[in-house]
N, C-alpha and C positions, 0 to 999 in steps of 0.2 A: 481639651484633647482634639488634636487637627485628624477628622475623619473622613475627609475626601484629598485624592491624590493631588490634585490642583495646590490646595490648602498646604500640604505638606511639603511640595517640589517648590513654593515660597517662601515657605518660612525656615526652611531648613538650608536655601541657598545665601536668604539674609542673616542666616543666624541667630535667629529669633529663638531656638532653644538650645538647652545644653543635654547631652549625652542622657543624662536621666531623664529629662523630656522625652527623648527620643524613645526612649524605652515603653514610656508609657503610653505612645503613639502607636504600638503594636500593632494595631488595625490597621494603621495607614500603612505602617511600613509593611506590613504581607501583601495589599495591595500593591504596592511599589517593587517585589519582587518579581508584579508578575509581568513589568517592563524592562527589569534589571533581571534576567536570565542566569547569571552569572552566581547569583545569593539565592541559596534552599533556605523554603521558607522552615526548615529544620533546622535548618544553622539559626536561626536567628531565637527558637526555643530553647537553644541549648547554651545561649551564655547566660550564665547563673548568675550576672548583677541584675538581673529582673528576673528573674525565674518567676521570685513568687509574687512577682508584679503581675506575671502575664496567667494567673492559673484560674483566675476566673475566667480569662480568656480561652484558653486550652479546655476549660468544660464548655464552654459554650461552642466551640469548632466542634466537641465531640459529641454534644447533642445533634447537632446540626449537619450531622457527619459530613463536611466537609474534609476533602483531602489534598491538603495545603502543602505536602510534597509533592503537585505536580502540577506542570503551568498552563494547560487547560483540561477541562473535565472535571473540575474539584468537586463537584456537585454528583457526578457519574462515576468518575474513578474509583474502584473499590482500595481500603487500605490498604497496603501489601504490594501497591506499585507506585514507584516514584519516578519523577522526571528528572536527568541529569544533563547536563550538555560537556562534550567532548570535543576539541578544541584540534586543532592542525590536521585531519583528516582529507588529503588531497584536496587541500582548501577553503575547506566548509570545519563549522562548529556544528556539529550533528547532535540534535536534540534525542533522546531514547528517551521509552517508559523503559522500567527493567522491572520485573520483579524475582525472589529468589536471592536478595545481593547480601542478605544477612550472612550467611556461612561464605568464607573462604573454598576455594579446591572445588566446586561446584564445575560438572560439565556445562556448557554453556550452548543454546540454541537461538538463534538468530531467525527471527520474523522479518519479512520484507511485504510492505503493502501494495497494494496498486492503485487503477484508478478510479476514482476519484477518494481516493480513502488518504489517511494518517497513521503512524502509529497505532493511532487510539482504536483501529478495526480491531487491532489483536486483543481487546480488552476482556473479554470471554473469555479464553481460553488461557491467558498467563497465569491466572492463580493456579489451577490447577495443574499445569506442566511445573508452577515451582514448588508445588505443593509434591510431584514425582520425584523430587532433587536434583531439578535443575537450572540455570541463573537463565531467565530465561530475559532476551534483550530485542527490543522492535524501535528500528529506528525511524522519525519521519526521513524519507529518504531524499535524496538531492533536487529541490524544486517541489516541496513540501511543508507544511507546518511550520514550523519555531525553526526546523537546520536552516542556518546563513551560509552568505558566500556562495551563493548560486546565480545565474544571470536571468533577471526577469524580462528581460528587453527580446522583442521578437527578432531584433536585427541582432541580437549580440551572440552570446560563447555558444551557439546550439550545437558545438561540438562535445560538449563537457558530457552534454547528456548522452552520450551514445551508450551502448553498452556493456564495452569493456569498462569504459571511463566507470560507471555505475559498479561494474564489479572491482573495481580499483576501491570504489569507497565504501563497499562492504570489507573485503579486505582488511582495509586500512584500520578500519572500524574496530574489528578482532582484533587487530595488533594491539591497537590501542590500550586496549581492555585488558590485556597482559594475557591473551589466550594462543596457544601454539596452534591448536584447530579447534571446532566445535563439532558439538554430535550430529549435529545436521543445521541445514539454512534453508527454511520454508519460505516458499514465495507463494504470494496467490495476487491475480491479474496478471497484472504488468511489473509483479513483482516475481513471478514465475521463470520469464527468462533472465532474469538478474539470479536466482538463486539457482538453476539450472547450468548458464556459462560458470557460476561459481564453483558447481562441483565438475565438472566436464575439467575447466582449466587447472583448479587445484584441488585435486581430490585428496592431497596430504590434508589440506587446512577446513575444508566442508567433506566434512564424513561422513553425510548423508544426507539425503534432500529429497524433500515434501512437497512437489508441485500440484498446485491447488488451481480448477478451473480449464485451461483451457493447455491442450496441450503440447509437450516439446516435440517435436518433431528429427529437431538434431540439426547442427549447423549447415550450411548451406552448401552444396558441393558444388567443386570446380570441374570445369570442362574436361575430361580424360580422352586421351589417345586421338587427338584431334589434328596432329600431325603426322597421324600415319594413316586416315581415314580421308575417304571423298569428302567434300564439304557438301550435305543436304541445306536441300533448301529451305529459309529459313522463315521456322514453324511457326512465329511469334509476328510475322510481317504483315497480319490481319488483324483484326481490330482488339485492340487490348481489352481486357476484363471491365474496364472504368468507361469505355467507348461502349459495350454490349450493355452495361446497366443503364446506361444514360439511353441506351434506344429502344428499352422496352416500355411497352405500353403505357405503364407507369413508371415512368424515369425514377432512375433511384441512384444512389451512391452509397459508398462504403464510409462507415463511419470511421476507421483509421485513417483514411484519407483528408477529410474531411477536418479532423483533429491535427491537420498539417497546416491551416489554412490561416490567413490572421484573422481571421473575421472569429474564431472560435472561443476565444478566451473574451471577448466583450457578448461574444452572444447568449453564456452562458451566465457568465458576472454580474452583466448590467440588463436582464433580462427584465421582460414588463411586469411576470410573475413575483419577480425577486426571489433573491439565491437559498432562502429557504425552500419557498414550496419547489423553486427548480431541482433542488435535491431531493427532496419526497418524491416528489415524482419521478425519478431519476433511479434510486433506490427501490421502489415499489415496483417500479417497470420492468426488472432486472430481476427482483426475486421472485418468488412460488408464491405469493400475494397475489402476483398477477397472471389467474387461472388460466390464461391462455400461453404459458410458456411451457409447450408440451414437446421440447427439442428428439431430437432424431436424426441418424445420419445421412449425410448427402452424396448423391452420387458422385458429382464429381466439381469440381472447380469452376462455372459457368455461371453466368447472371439468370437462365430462368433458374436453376437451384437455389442458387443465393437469395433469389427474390421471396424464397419461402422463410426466410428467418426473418424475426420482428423487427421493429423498423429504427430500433433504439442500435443494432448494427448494422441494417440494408436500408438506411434513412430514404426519404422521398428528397427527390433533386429538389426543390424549392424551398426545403427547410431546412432550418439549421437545429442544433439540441435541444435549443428549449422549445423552439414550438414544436419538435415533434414529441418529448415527452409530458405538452403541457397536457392535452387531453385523455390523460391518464392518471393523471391526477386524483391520489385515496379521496375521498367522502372522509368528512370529521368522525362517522364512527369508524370506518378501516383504519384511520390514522391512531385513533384511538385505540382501538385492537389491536395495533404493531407491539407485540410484546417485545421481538426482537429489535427494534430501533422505536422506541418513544421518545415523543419530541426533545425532551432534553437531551437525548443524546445525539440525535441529529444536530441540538444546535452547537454542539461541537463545528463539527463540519462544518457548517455553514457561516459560522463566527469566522473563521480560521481563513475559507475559502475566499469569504466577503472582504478580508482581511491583506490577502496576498493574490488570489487570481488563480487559477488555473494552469497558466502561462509554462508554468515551471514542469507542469507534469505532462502538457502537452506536447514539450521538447522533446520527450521521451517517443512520443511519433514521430514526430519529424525526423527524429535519427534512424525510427523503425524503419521509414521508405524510403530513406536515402541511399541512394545505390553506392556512393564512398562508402558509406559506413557498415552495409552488410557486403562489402567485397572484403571489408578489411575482415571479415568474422570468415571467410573460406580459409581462412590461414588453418584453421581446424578443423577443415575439412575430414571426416572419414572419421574422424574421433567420438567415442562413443562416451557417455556416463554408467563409469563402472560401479562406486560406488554404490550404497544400499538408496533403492530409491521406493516413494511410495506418491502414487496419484487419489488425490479426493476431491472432489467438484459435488456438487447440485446436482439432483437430478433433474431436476427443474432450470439447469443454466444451459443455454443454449451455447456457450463459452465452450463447452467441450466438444460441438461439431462444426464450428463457423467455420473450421479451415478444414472440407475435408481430405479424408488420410491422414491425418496426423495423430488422433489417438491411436491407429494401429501403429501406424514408423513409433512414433513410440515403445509400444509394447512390444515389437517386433526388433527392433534395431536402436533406436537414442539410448535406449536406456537395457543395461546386460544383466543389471541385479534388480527387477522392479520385482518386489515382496508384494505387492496389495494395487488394484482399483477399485477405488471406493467413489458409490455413488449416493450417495447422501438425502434419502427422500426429506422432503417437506421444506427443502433446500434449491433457491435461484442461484445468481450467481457469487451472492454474500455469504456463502458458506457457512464459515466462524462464526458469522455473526448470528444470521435465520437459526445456527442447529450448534450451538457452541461444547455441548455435552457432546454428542456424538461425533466432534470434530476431535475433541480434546481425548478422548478417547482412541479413536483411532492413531493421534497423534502418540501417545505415551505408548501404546501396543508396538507400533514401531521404533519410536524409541528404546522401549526394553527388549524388544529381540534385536535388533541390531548390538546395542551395549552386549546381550549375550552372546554371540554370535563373536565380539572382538574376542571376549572373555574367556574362548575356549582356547 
């Protein structure tokens, strides 16, 4: 029996076995699905001229609870979520976990990740939302995970990534899936303005939305009444925000910026720590593990405020992300104590990241401060999200005042139907992950008032 992939991708090129071979190679071939995307390792259970070839097999994946419907995590994934990939999606073959796909008519909710996460962040909380009766779908999103057909090249398509484009392949994604609208589309990080333009733009098709972390503020306004007014002089002709951090005491910069740059995606990648402990520490630094993330809001838009937020967003000018997250770095017993992220489930992440780069989701800044592509977003200018909305963050994420004003514009103006702010103790700015009970909860409460609320 050929049980390494090497062993099997030659003998099966030369011909060296026949079809009933092949069968009995089961090992090899699930290993082999997990380069051929295309074949569930489900399909391959389910043709009956080996069934009962493979059933000492099949006990032994269920000792070992392996789960072999999904192309990373098998070891973490719980049963009840599988991996599928979806194919012609404004370009891309978009990888999703789904779970909830057993029943037909099922309302459908839509997870969108951020940065530096997968999919796989939503892994907490989809049994339970389809455990509520719902199909509940988290795709890795464009310059992520297993989805192809995105540009990794720093010089290449960094238009793909903007943010309509992004909501073009949420979109698309729905359609896909045979769904007219969904009950809502939650974002958290940098999946938050994806899921936010989504209900703002098409509020027939996302019927409700979850902004997780840091918040909407509303699209950007254009200049009014400027030709029937003096021209003042202009307020902006002094030293920009990026000039005043680099000239205080301790120089500093913004880490969005920063994530613009190319030196970002090798500084990260090919770091001296290596890309696991870069991520522990990256993760740790961000959540409520790290006791000194005691956020509060700021007066106003300036670099000495800004200088008061930790330095994983108001970084020191002479470093880049891994050396300033390296000296924060858990102790083997806090890593160990991470109930919410233990190591095997980091090394998802870090598999995947080691794997592909960064590159992909950092394009996603580069569109964020490029001034084409938020002039093209004032088209929506003055446009509100009607829609049922609901905000949850960390209380412990500094992610909800690094821009401040914007959780009030918010509550005040972005957003006309917001039902709930929810601040999540014992929660950085991994939410789902840190507090997945009290996330999933919050999540279905909104859910089912909304659903009643159609229903009247």
């Amino acid at each position: 029996m050929y049980r390494t992939l090497e062993n099997l991708v030659i003998a099966f090129a030369n011909g060296v076995f026949t079809r009933h071979q092949l069968m009995q190679n089961v090992i090899a071939i699930l290993a082999f699905t997990a380069v051929a995307p295309y074949a569930r390792a489900s399909d391959v259970f389910a043709d009956s001229t080996f069934h009962s070839q493979s059933t000492n097999i099949v006990k032994e994946l269920t000792i070992n609870k392996k789960n072999m419907n999904v192309f990373y995590g098998r070891d973490t994934l719980p049963f009840g979520i599988r991996s599928r990939f979806v194919k012609n999606i404004n370009g891309l073959t978009i990888h999703i976990l789904e779970a909830g796909f057993e029943d037909k008519d099922r309302p459908c909710i839509l997870l969108l990740h951020g940065f530096p996460e997968l999919a796989y962040s939503w892994r907490k909380v989809m049994l339970p939302l389809a455990q509520a009766g719902f199909h509940v779908v988290a795709p890795d999103q464009r310059g992520y995970g297993r989805t192809i057909g995105w540009d990794s090249n720093y010089d290449g398509d960094v238009g793909s990534f903007r943010l309509l484009n992004l909501v073009r392949d949420a979109f698309g994604l729905v359609s896909a899936l045979g769904y007219q609208s969904v009950s809502a589309v939650v974002g958290h990080g940098y999946g938050l303005p994806v899921a936010a333009w989504c209900s703002l733009i098409r509020p027939d098709v996302f019927r409700g939305v979850v902004l997780m972390s840091a918040p909407f503020g509303g699209p950007p306004p254009l200049p009014f009444n400027t030709a029937n007014e003096t021209p003042q002089k202009n307020v902006s002709s002094g030293p920009g925000i990026h000039d005043e951090l680099a000239a205080l005491s301790r120089p500093r910069k913004h880490y969005q910026w920063y994530y613009t740059t190319r030196e970002a995606d090798n500084n990260m990648r090919n770091c001296p720590q290596g890309i696991h402990d870069f991520l522990r520490a990256y993760f740790h630094f961000k959540s409520a593990d790290w006791k000194q993330n005691k956020p509060f809001p700021l007066k106003s838009w300036n670099a000495a405020e800004l200088a008061k937020i930790p330095t994983y967003y108001i970084m020191d000018m002479d470093k880049g992300m891994a050396e300033t997250v390296s000296p924060e770095m858990p102790s083997a017993g806090e890593i160990a104590a991470c109930k919410w992220l233990p190591d095997e489930e980091l090394r998802v992440y870090s598999s995947e990241f080691a794997r592909i780069g960064f590159q992909g989701g950092l394009n996603w800044y580069r569109c964020g401060k490029d001034a084409t592509y938020r002039a093209e977003l004032q088209i929506f200018s003055g446009l509100t999200i009607d829609v049922p909305s609901c905000f949850i963050a960390g209380a412990n994420d500094w992610g909800v005042y690094q821009s401040p004003g914007s959780l009030e514009r918010m509550k005040k103006t972005a957003c006309t139907n917001i039902l709930g702010v929810h601040l999540v103790e014992g929660a950085g700015h991994w939410v789902q992950q840190e507090q997945p009970e009290e996330v999933s909860k919050l999540l279905i409460q909104f859910l089912q008032r909304t659903q009643a609320d159609r229903d009247r």
